[in-house]
C-alpha positions as CSV (number, residue, x, y, z in Angstrom):
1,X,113.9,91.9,75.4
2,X,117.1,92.9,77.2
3,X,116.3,94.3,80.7
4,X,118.7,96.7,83.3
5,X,120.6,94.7,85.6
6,X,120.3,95.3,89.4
7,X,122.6,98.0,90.9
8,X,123.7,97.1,94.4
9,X,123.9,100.2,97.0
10,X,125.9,99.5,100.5
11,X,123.4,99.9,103.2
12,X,122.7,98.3,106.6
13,X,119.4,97.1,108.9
14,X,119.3,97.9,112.2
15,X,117.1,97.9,114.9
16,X,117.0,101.2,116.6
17,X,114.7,101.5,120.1
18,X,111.2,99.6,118.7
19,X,111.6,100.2,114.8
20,X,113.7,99.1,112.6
21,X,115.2,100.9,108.7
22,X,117.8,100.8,106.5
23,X,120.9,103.1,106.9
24,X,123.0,104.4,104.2
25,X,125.8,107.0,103.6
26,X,124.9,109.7,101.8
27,X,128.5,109.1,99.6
28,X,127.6,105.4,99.0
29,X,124.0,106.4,97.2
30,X,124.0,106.3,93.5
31,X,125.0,110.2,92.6
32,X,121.3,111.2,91.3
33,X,120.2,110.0,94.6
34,X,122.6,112.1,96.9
35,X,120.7,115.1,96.4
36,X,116.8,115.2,97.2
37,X,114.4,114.5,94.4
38,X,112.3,111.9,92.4
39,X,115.3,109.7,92.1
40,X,116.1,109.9,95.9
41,X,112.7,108.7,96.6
42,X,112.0,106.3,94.0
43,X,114.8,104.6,94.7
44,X,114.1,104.1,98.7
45,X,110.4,102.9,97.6
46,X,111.7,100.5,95.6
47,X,114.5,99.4,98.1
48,X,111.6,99.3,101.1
49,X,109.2,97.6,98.7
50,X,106.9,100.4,98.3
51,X,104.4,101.0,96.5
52,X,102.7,97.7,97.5
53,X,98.6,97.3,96.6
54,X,99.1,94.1,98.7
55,X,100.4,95.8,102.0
56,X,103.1,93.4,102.8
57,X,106.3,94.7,101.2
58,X,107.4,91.0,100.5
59,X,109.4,92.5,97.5
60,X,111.6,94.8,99.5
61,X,113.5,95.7,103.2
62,X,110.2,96.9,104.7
63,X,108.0,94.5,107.6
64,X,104.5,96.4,106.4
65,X,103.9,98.3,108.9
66,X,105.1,102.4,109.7
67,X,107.7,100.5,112.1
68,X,109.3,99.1,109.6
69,X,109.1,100.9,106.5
70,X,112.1,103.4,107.1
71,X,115.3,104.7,105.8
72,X,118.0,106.6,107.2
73,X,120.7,108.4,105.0
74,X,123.8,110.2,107.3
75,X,126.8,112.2,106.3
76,X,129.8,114.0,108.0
77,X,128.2,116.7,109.7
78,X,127.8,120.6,107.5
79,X,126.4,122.0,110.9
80,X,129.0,123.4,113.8
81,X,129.7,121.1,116.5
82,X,127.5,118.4,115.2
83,X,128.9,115.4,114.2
84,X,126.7,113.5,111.6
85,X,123.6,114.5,109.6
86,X,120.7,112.7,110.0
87,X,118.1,112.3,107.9
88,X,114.7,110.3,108.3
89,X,112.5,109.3,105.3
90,X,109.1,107.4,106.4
91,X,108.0,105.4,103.4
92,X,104.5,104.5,103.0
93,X,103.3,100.9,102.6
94,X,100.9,101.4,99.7
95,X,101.5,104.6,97.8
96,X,104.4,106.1,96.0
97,X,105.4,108.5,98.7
98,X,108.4,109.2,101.1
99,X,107.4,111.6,104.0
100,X,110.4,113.9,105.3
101,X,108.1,116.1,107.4
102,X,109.4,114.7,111.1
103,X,111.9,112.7,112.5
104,X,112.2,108.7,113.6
105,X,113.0,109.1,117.5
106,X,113.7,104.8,117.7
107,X,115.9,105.1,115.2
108,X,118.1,108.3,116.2
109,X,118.8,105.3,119.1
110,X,120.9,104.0,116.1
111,X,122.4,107.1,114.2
112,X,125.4,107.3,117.1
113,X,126.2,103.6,116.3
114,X,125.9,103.4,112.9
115,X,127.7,106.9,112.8
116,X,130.4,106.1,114.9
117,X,130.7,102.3,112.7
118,X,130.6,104.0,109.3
119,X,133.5,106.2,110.3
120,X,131.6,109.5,110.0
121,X,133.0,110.2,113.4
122,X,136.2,111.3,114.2
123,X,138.0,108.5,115.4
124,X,139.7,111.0,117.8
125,X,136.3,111.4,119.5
126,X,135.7,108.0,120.3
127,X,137.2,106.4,123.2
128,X,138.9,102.7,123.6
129,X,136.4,101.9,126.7
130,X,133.7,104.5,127.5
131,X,130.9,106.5,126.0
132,X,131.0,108.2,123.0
133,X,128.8,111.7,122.5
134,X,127.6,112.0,119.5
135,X,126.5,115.0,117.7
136,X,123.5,114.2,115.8
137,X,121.8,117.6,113.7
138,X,118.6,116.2,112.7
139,X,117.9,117.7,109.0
140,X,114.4,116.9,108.9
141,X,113.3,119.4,112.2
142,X,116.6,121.4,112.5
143,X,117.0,120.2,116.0
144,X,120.0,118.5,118.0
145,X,120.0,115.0,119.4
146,X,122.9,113.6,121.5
147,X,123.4,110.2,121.6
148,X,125.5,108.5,124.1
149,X,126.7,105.1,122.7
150,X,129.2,102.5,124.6
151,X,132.4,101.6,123.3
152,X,134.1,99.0,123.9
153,X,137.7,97.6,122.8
154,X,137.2,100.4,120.7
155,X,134.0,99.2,119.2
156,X,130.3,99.8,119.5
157,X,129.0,97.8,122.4
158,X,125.4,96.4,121.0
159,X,125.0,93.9,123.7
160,X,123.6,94.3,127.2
161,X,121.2,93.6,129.9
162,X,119.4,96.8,129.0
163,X,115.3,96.0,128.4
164,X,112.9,97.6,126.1
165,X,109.2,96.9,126.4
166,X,108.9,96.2,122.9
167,X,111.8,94.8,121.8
168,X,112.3,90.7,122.8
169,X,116.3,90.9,123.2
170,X,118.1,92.9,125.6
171,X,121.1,95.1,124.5
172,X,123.2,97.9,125.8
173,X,121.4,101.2,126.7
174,X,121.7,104.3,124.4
175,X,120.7,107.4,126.3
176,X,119.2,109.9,124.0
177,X,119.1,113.7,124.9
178,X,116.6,115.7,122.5
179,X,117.4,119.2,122.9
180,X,115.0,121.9,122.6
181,X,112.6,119.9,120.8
182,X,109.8,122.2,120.0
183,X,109.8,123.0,116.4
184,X,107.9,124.5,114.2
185,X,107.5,123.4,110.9
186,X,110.6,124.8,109.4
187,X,112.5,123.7,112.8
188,X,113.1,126.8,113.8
189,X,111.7,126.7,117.0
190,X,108.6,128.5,117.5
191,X,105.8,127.8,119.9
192,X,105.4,124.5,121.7
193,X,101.7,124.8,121.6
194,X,100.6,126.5,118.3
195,X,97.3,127.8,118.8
196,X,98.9,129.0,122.3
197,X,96.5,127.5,124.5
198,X,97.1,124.2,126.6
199,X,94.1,122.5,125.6
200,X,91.7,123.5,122.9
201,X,88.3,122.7,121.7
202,X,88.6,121.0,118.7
203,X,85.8,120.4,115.8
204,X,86.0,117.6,114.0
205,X,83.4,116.6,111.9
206,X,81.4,113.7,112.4
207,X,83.1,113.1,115.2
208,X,82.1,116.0,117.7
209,X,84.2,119.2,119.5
210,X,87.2,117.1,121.3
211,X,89.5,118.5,124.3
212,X,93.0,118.1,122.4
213,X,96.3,119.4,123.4
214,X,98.5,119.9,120.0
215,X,102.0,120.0,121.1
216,X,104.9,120.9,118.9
217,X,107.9,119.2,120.7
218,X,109.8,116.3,119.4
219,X,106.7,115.7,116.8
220,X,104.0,117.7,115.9
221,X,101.5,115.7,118.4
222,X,97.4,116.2,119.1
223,X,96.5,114.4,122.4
224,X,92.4,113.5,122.8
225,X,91.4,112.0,126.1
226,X,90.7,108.2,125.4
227,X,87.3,108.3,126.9
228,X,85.8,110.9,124.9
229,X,86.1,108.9,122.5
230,X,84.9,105.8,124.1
231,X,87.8,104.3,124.8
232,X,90.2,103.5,128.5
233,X,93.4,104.0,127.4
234,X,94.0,99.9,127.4
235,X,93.6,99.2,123.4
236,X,95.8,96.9,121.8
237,X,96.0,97.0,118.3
238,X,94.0,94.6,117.1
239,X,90.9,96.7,119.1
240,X,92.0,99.6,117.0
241,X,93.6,98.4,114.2
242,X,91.0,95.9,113.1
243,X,88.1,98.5,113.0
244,X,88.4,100.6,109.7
245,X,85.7,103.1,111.2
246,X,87.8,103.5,113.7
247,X,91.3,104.2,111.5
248,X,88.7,106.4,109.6
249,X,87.9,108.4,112.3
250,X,91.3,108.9,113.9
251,X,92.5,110.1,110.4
252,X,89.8,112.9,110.5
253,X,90.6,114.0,114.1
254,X,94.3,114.1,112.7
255,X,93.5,115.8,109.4
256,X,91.4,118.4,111.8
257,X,93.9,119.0,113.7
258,X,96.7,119.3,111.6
259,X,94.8,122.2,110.5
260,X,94.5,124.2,113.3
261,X,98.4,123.1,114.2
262,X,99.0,125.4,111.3
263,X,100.7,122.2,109.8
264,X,98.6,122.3,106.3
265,X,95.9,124.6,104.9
266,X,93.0,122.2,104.3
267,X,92.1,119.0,105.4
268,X,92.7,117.2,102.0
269,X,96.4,118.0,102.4
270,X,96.5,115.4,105.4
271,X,96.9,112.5,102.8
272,X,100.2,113.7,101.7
273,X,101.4,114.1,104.8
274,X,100.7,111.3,106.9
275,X,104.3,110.8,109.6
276,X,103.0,114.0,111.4
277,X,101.2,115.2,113.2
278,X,100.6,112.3,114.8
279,X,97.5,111.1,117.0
280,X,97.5,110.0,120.8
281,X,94.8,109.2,123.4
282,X,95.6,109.6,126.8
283,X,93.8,108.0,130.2
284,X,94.7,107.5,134.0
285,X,96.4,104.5,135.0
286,X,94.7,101.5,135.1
287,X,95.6,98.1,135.1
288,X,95.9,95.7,131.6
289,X,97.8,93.0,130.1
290,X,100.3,94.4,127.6
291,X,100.6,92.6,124.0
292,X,102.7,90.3,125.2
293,X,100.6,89.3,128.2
294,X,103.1,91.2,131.1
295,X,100.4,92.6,133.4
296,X,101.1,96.5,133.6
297,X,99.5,97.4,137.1
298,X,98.3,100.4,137.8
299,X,100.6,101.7,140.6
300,X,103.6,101.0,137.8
301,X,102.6,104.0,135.6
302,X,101.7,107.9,136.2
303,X,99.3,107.3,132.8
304,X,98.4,105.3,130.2
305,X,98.8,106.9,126.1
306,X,98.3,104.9,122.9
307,X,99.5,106.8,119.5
308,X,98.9,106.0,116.0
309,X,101.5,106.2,112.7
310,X,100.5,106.2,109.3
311,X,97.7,105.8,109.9
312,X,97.9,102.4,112.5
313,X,97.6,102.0,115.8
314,X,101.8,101.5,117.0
315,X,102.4,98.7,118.4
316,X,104.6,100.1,121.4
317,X,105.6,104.2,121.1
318,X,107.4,106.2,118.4
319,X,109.9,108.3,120.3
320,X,109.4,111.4,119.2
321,X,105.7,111.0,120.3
322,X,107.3,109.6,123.6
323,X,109.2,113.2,123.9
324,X,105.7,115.4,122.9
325,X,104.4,113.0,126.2
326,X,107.4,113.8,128.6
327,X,107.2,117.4,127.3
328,X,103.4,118.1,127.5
329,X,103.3,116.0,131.1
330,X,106.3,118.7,132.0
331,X,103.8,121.2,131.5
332,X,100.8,121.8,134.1
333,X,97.7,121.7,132.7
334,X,98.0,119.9,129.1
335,X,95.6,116.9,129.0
336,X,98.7,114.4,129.5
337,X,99.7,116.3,132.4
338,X,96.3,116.5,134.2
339,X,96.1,112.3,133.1
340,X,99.3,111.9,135.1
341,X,97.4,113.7,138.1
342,X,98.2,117.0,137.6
343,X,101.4,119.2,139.1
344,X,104.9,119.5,138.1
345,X,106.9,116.8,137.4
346,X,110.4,116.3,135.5
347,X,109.7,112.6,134.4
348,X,106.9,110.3,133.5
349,X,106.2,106.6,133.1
350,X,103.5,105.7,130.8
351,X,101.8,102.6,129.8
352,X,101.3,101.5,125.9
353,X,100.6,98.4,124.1
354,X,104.0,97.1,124.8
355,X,104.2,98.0,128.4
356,X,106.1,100.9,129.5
357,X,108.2,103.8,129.0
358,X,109.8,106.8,131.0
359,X,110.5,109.7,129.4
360,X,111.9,112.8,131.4
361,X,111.6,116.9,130.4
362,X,113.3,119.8,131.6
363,X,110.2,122.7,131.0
364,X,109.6,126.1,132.1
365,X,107.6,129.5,131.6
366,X,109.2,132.5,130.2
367,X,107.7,135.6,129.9
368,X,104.3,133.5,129.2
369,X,105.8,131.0,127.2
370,X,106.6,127.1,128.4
371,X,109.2,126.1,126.5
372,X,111.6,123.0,126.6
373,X,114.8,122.9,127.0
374,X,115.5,119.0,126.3
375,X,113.8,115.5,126.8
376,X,115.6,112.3,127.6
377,X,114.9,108.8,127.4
378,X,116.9,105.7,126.6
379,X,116.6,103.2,124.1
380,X,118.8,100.3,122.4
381,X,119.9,99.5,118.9
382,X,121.4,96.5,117.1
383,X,123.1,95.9,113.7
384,X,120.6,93.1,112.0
385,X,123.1,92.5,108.6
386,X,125.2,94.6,106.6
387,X,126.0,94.4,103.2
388,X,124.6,95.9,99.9
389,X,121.1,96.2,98.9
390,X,119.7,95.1,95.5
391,X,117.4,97.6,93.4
392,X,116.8,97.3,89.7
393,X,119.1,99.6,87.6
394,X,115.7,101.2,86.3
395,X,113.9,101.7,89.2
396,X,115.2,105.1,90.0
């Protein structure tokens, strides 16, 4: 029996903040897989190692967990005064499905580089020693990211002394500016909170009526308060991660809320959308030993959040859910806010499993309405190999 060869697809891995995915050009994808489609997302399954009924992707790019199972596909900017499209798809470990609903803030850390590296850039734009601005129009939320990437000699500068709870290596610093990240869910702006209240009593059932602030700004986001749910704010995954009631239970607060976010019409829609909203619990600051065993003291944060993705407890921070924090702790009165200790501020440091994070937010009330006007954090990324990858001819 005669079987289709493998088709090999120029791509490259790179670590972008605390995840990690594989990049392509839009131009360098088969041409049934340039537009979106079956064969767009069959083929990043299969390249990821998705579907996998054993959860370990060991036949594909992905490390099994939400992390690590991502792709990134970029082109020469249709948008003015953008340089590059970005565009994020979260594939899921064990099912045959790609999520395009939100974006990958750790990896837009990388879209400058790889942008800038894959010639999608002007060349004109980037400078022999310096910092190159990048453009980046993020497709998936219709929003603007600008990344600021060293160059050196002319080339991306990937090393540095720069450290990222999270991450083992230093590398140089990426600054990331996220501008006017509230988005609805056609990313055309729209409220930052959708229900238009700061916090809101949400029913979830089985579970009980839960403070929550649901955010829209760099992810849809619905923030609990940890101990109403019995726990400190001090989890690491294995406390979370390892109890299925748990995972169970955090699903329906997120289903619940996704809901009244206006995100999907019933609760069984929650399962085909599982990259957002996402779900965070937020405490005061107290002191715990981070997953690497760093003692994080409490006079070293202004609060302490833990988030879960696809379903998991993260091992560190996404960062768009690291924006949704500096936004909603921008923001008087949200839960995050009042966790932090109330008041105004323009930046926060928070604790997560990793250790820590700041995040800063430019807010403000008009006419009744906070909105955002950017969020800025900084990150690092690093090319991991380049090269082609390998997918049977038949897979897509």
């Amino acid at each position: 029996m005669a079987h289709v060869p493998q088709v090999k697809i120029p791509a490259t891995y790179i670590r972008g903040g605390t995840s990690k995915g594989v990049f392509f050009r839009l131009q360098d994808l088969p041409e049934r897989a340039q537009v979106p489609g079956s064969a767009r997302d069959a083929l990043l399954l299969r390249v990821i190692g998705s579907p996998d009924p054993y959860g370990k992707q060991i036949d594909g790019m992905g490390g099994a967990t939400s992390s690590t199972s991502k792709t990134v596909i970029l082109s020469r900017s249709t948008k003015a005064e953008h340089d590059v499209d970005y565009l994020f798809g979260q594939v899921s470990i064990d099912k045959a499905f790609v999520d395009w609903s939100g974006n990958c803030g750790n990896l837009s850390a990388a879209v400058g580089s790889f942008a800038i590296s894959a010639g999608l850039v002007d060349a004109s734009r980037v400078p022999q020693n310096g910092i190159c601005t990048v453009r980046i129009w993020q497709a998936n939320i219709g929003k603007t990211i600008i990344a600021h990437v060293p160059i050196t000699d002319g080339e991306v500068q990937e090393t540095g002394d720069f450290e990222l709870d999270g991450v083992t290596f230093p590398a140089a610093e990426v600054q990331l500016e996220f501008m006017d990240p509230a988005a609805d869910e056609d990313g055309d702006g729209g409220s930052m909170f959708p229900t238009g209240n700061l916090i809101d009593d949400l029913e979830v059932p089985g579970v009980g009526t839960l403070k929550a602030t649901l955010i829209n700004a760099g992810i849809p986001t619905i923030f609990i308060q940890a101990e109403a749910i019995g726990y400190t704010g001090t989890e690491l995954q294995e406390a979370i991660n390892g109890d299925p009631e748990a995972l169970a239970r955090f699903e329906t607060i997120r289903a619940h809320g996704a809901v009244r976010m206006g995100l999907i019409a019933h609760v069984d829609e929650a399962a085909k959308r599982q990259h957002t909203p996402k779900v965070a619990f937020v405490a005061p600051p107290t002191t715990y030993q981070s997953s690497s065993g760093k003692t994080v003291a409490a006079g070293d944060v202004d609060l302490l959040v833990r988030a879960l993705s696809m379903g998991k407890l993260h091992h560190a921070m996404m960062g768009t859910a690291a924006v949704a924090i500096g936004t909603a702790a921008a923001v008087p009165g949200t839960l995050v806010n009042l966790a932090a200790g109330g008041g105004e501020r323009s930046a926060v440091r928070f604790g997560h499993p990793s250790g820590t994070l700041r995040v800063g937010a430019e807010a403000r009330q008009v006419n009744g309405e906070w909105t955002v006007t950017k969020a800025i954090m900084s990150r690092s990324a690093r090319v991991l190999m380049e090269g082609w990858v390998r997918v049977p001819g038949d897979a897509f």
